[in-house]
N, C-alpha and C positions, 0 to 999 in steps of 0.2 A: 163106723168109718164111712164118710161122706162122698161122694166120685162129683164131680163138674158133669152140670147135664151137656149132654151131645146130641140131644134129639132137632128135630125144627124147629126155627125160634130159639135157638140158643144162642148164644153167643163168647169168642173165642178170647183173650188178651193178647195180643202182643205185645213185646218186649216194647218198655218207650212208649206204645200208643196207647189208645185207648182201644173199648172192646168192640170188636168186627163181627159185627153177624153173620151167622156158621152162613146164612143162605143165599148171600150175594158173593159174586166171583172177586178172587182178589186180582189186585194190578199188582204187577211188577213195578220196585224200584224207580226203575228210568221213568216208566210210565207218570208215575206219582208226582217226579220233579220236574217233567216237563209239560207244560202246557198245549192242547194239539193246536197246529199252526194253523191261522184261517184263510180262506183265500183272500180279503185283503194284504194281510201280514207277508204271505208267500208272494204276492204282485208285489209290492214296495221292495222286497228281499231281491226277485228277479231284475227291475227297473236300476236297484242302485248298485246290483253286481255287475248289469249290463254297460251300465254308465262306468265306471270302473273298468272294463274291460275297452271300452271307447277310448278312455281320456289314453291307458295305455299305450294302445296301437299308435294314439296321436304323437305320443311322446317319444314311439320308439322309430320313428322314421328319420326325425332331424338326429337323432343317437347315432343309427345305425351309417347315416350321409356323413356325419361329423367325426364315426371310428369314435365313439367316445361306448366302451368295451365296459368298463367298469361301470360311467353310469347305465348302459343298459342290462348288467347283470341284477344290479342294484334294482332296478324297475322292473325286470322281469321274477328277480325272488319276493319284491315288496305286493305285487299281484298274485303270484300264485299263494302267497301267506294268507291276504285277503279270503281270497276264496275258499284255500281253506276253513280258515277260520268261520266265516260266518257259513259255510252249507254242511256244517257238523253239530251235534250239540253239547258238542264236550267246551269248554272255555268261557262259562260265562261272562265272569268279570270281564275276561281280555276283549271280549265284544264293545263293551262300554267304552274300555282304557283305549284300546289302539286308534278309535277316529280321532279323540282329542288332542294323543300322544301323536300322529304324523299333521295335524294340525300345527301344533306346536315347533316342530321341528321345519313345518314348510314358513310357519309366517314369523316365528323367533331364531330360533335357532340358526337355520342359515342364511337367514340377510345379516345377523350376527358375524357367523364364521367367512361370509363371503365379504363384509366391513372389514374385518381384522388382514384378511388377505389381500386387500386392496392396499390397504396402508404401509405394506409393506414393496408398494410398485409407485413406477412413477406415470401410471395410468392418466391420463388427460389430455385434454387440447394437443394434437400432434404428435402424444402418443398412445392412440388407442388399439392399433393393429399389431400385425408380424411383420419382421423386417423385409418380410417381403411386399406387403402393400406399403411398405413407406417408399421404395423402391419403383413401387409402380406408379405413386401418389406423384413418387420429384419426377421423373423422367415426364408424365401427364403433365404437369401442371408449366413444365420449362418447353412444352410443345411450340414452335413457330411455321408461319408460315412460308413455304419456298415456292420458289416457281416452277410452275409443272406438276404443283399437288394437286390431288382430285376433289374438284368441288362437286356440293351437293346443292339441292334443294330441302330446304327445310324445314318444318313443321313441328312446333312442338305439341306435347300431348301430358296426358297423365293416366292411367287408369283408376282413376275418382273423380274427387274433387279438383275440379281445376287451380281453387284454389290455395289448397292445402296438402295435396296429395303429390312423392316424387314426381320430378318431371324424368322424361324421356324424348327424344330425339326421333323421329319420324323423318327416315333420309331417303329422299330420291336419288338415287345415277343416272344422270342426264346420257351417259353414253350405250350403259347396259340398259336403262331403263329399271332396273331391278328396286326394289323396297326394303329398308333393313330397319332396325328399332334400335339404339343403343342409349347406354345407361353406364353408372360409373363400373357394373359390374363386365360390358365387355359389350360386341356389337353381336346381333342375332337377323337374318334375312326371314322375310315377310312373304308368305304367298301370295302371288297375287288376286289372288281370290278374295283375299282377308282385306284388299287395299284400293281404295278412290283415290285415282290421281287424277290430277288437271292437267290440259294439254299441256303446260308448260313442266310439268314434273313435281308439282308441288304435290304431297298427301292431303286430301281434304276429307279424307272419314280413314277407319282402320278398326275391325272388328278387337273389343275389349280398350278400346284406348280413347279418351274424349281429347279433341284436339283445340288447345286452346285459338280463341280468337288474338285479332290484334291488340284489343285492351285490356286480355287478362294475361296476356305472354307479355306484356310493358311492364305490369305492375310486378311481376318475377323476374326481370328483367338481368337482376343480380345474380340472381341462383343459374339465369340459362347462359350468362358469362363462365360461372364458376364452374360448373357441369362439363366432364372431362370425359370422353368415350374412349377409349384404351381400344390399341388395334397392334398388327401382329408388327405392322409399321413403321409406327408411332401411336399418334392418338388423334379423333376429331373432336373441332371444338368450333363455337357457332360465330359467324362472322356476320350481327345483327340478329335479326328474328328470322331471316326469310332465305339464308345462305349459313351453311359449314366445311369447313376445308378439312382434309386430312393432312397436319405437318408434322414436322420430322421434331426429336426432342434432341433439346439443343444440351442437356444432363444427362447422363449416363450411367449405369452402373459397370464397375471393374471390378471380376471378381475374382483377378489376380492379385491387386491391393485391397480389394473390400473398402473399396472408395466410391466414389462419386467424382467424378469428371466433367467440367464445361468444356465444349466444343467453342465455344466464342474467347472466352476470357483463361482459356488453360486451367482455369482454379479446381483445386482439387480439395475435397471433404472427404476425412478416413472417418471409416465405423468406429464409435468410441463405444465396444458392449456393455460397458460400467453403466451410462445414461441411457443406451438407448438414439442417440443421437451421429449426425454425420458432422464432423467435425474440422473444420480448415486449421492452418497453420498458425494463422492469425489470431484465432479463435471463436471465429462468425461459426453460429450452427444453423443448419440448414432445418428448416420450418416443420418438416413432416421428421417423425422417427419413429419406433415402436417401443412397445411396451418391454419392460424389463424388471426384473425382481431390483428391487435399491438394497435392501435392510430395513436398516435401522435407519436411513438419512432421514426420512420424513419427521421421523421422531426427532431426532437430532435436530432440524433444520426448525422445529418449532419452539424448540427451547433455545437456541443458541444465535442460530440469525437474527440479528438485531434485527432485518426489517420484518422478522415474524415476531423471536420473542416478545419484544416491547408491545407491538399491540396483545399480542396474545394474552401475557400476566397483567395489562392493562384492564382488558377485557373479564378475565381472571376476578379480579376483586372487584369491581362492578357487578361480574355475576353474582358471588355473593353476596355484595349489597342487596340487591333486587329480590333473588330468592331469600333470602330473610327478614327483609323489609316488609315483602309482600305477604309473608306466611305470616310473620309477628304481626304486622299492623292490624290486619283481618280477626285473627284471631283474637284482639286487645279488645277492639272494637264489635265483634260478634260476639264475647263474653261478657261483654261490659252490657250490650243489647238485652242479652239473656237473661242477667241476673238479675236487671229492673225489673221485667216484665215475668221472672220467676217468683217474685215478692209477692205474698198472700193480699196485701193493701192493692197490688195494683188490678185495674178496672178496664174490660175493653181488653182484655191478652190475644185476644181470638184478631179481632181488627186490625189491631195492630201486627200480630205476623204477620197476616198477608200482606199487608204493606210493604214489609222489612226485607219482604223474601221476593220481590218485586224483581231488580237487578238479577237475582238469581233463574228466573222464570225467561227472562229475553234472551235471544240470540248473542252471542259475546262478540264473534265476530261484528258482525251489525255495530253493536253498544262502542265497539272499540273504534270506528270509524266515524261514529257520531259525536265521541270525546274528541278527536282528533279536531273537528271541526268545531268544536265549542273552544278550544285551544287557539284557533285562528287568531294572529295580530289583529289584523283589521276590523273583521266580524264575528267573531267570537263570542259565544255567548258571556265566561267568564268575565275578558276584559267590559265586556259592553254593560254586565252586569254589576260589575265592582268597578268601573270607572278605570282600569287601569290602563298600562300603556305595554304589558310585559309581553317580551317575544318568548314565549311560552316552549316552542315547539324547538327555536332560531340557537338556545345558550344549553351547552353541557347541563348544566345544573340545574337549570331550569326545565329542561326533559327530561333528566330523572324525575324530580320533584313528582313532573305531570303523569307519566309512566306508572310510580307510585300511589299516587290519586288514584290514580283508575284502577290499578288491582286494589285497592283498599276498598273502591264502591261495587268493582264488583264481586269480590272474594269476600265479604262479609256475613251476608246473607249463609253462605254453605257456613261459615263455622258458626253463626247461630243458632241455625237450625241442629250441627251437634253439640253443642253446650248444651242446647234447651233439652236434649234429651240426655246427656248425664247427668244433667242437673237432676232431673226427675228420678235419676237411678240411685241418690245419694240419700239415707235416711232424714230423715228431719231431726230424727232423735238425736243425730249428733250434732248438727248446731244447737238444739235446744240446749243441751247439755253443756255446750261450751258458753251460753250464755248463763245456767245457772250457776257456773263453777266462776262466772265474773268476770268473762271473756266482753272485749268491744264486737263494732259486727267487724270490725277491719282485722285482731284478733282471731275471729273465728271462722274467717274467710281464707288468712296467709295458713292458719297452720293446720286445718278440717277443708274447708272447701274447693281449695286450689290445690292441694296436693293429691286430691281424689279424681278431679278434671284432669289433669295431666296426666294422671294412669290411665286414663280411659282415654286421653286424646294423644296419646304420646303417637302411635302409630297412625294416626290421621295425620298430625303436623311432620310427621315426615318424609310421606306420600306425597302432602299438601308442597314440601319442600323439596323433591326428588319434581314432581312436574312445574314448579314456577321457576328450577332451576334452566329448564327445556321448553319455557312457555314460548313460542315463537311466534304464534299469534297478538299476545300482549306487545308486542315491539314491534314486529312486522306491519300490523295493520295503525300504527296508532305513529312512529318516527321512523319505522324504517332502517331501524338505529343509527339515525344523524342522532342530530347536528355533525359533518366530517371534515375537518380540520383537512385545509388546502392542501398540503403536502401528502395526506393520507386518504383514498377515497375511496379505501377498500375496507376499511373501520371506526364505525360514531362511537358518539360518547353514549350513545344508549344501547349499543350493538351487544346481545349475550354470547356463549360462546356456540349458540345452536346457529343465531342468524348470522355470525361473521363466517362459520362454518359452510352454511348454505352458500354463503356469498365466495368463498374458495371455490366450492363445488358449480355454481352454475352463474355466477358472475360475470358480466361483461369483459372484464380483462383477460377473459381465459378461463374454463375447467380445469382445475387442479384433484381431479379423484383422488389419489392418492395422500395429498397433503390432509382432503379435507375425511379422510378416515380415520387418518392417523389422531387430528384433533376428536374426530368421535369417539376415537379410546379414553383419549385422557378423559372427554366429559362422562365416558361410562366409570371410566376407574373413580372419578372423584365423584359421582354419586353413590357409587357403590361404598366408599369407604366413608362418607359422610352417614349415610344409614345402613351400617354392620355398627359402629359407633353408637350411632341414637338407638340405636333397638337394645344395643349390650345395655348401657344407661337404661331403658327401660324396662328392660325386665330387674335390676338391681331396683329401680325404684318400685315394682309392682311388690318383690318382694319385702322391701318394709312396709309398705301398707295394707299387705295382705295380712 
């Protein structure tokens, strides 16, 4: 009977491993699965918890100012989780998962969830506030002037840019002499320590505030009209560049009717809380109002209001045009590329990609602004080139057409370059075969070559289809989506539903938030059911040809 030696130089089994020599010390477990931390490893670890604990603090002061309780619970259990987490060494995986999963949720998830809650308000132009700053907004803005109100001397300023940074109000009192700063959030007095004034009472410096000159206060000229200082009185407002009065407002609020009152004209405007809005008898509403949940109106108002539906389902199947047009034509033509230059006979394959894939290599923006100009009546390179006389850019159909061109020259390139590489993933043996069996090449391309591509590109083409649906660049930089019919000049004939969208949202005629969310549901919902659709279809086709 045999015994296992145990002397020096022996060596032990463990269960699962292999064998341990008796004469080195074992590690622990823990020890074996984790690696010891180096002092790089431990600095980057301190650096990005410190950073973490920074952006917190940052976040929880406007929380804590705004009584906004939950999201500060919310930020203070999502940090201490943090830290948990990573100064333990229990969780590995969840180390990996949770930066990309609060990624995910800060830059998808809720611009998502914060989109779908908009659509359901009538958020925009005149109503972005609470009913109380619409309040503060009419009674401000109906301010006049009476006699015996107190003027000032005046100065404007900004703390930046003079010419792009808020402005504010740099006020002397010629009687107290005193200096105060006001802005639409309310008036604040100035030490004078902080403040250069001229014998006459004018501010001409003021510690943190750059005070405009005479020709950059002209060129603002608008905003230092519009610019409304709210006071316990009434409100000041500037009388030129160089003088402001304090007057009385001649609108009021009653919040025994929950109205609005002229002192001039008696007219009276009731709170209507369904819109949001102050509402006269007659049925004039008054310009400022606030924010209010609607429903379902925005929805309702896109499908049913004639002057929304019509452009809207206009817009609607034109989208489709385009995202199909653009995705098929590409693809006909990047396949057709392919398959030439896939042929054993042909010579120069190398040369010729780089050529082909040319368009795909430039800036798209750039390319799409350069079509836009070869487009040109006048100078143009087409007409100029083909002799013709066509207003390219000027007729409906004629800007699709153009619109189309250009995702064709420039969307081709990508789908050749993936043909060329499923092409190469398809055996040979099976066209050979379908030629021996007495197959044409056109035969053994519809019923072997093209249904093998399509497996393999099905989930490109409708990626390819899901962003040409949302291309806003291809339109944007190239018509703008004119050509717009006189009557309509808030929707072309090239307009998709992303840039009529955009153009709800930040258009000249008014910000419409609200409406223009509600349209970015329907474009999510009808991408979304467009490809749950192609993907079912493609996996049904994967599996007969698997």
């Amino acid at each position: 009977m045999s015994t296992s030696p145990s002397g020096p130089g022996s060596a032990t089994q463990a269960p699962g491993r292999g064998p341990v020599p008796s004469g080195l010390p074992r590690t622990s477990r823990t020890a074996r699965n984790h690696a010891p931390i180096t002092a790089t490893g431990l600095l980057v670890k301190v650096v990005l918890l410190g950073l973490v604990a920074g952006i917190a603090i940052w976040a929880a002061f406007p929380l804590v100012e705004a009584e906004h309780w939950i999201g500060l619970a919310i930020l203070v259990a999502t940090t201490a989780g943090l830290f948990y987490l990573y100064l333990t060494r229990r969780h590995i995986p969840a180390k990996y998962l949770v930066p990309g999963t609060l990624f995910l949720i800060a830059f998808q998830v809720f611009p998502v969830l914060y989109t779908a809650s908009t659509a359901f308000t009538n958020f925009g132009d005149g109503h972005r506030g609470s009913k109380d700053d619409a309040i503060v907004a009419i009674q401000s803005s109906s301010v006049k002037q009476v006699p015996g109100s107190t003027e000032y001397s005046l100065s404007i300023a900004t703390k930046g840019d003079p010419a792009t940074d808020p402005l504010v109000f740099l006020l002397g009192d010629p009687k107290t002499r005193e200096v105060s700063v006001g802005d639409a959030g309310g008036l604040r007095r100035l030490d004078a320590s902080q403040v250069t004034v001229s014998p006459t009472g004018k501010v001409t410096a003021a510690d943190g505030y750059t005070v405009l000159n005479f020709g950059q206060a002209s060129v603002r000229s608008e905003e230092i009209t519009d610019l409304v200082v709210p006071t316990s009185g009434g409100a000041i407002r500037s009388n030129g560049l160089s003088r402001a009065y304090e007057g009385q407002a001649v609108r009021a609020y009653d919040a025994g009717c929950d109205c609005v009152k002229d002192s001039e004209t008696g007219k009276t405007w009731t709170a209507d809380t369904a819109t949001g809005s102050f509402v006269a008898a007659d049925g004039e509403r008054l310009a400022q109002g606030w924010k209010v949940n609607v429903g379902l109106k925005n929805f309702s108002r896109v499908l049913t209001d004639p002057n929304m539906s019509g452009p809207f389902f206009g817009t609607l199947l034109w989208n489709f045009a385009f995202a199909i047009g653009s995705t098929g034509l590409t693809f006909l033509l990047g396949m057709g590329i392919a398959l030439a230059l896939h042929s054993p006979r042909m010579r120069g394959t190398n040369l010729y990609r780089v050529l082909l894939i040319l368009p795909y290599a430039m800036p798209s923006f750039a390319m799409l602004l350069v079509w836009r100009d070869m487009f040109n009546t006048d100078f143009g390179l087409v007409n100029n080139l083909f002799g013709l006389g066509v207003d390219w850019l000027g007729g409906p159909w004629s800007a699709r057409a153009a619109v189309l061109l250009v995702q064709l020259w420039l969307g081709y390139p990508y789908m050749f370059l993936v043909t060329t590489g499923a092409l190469q993933a398809i055996p040979r043996e099976l066209t050979e075969a379908t030629s021996v069996d007495g197959a044409s090449p056109w035969q053994s391309f519809k019923s072997v070559t093209l249904p093998l591509l399509l497996v393999a590109l099905s989930p490109l083409l409708i990626a390819s289809f899901a962003y040409n649906f949302n291309n806003i660049n291809a339109i944007w930089f190239t018509t703008e989506g004119g050509p717009f019919p006189a009557d309509n000049p808030t929707n072309g004939a090239t307009d998709l539903l992303i840039t009529y969208t955009y153009r709800l949202a930040f258009g000249a005629q008014g910000a419409e938030y609200g409406t223009a969310a509600a349209v970015s549901i329907f474009i999510f919902a009808i991408v979304a059911t467009v490809s749950a659709i192609s993907f079912r279809r493609t996996r049904k086709q994967e599996e007969v040809y698997s």
